[in-house]
C-alpha positions in Angstrom: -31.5 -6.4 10.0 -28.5 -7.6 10.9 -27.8 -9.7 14.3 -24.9 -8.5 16.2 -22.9 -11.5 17.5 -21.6 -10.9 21.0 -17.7 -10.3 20.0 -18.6 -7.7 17.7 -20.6 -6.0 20.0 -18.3 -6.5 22.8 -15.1 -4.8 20.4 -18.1 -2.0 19.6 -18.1 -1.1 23.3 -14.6 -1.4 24.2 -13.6 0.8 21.0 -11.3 3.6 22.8 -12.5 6.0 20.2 -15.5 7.1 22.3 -14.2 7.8 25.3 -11.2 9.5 24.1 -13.5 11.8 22.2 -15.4 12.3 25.0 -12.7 13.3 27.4 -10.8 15.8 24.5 -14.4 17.6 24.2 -14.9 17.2 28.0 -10.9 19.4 27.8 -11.7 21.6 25.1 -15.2 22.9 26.7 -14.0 23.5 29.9 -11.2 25.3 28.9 -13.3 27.6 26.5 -15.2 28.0 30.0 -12.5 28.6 31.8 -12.6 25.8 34.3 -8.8 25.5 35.1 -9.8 22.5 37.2 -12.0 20.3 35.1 -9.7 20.9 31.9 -6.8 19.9 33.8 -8.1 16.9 35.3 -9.7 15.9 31.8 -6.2 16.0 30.4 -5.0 13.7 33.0 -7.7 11.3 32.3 -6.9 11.1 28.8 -2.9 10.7 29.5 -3.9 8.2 31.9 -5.9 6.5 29.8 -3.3 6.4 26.9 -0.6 5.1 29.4 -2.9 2.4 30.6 -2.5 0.6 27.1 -6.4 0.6 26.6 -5.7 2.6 23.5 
């Protein structure tokens, strides 16, 4: 098994990939569910968190 050295494991967790995903499912499911509010607010989040330069 391979030991994860700390930088790798630290770029693992800070990959924006996750909770980008996240938030687009998060968007997608509550406006299949017609949530006007949580699909909204899960857009902003993900515009927010593309403006913030984390991705």
């Amino acid at each position: 098994m391979q030991e994860l050295s700390a930088g790798r494991l630290r770029r693992g967790l800070a990959d924006p990939l996750l909770p980008a995903a996240a938030l687009a499912l998060l968007a997608v499911a509550a406006a299949a569910l017609g949530a006007a509010v949580l699909c909204w607010a899960s857009v902003g989040a993900l515009a927010g968190f593309s403006l913030s330069g984390s991705v």
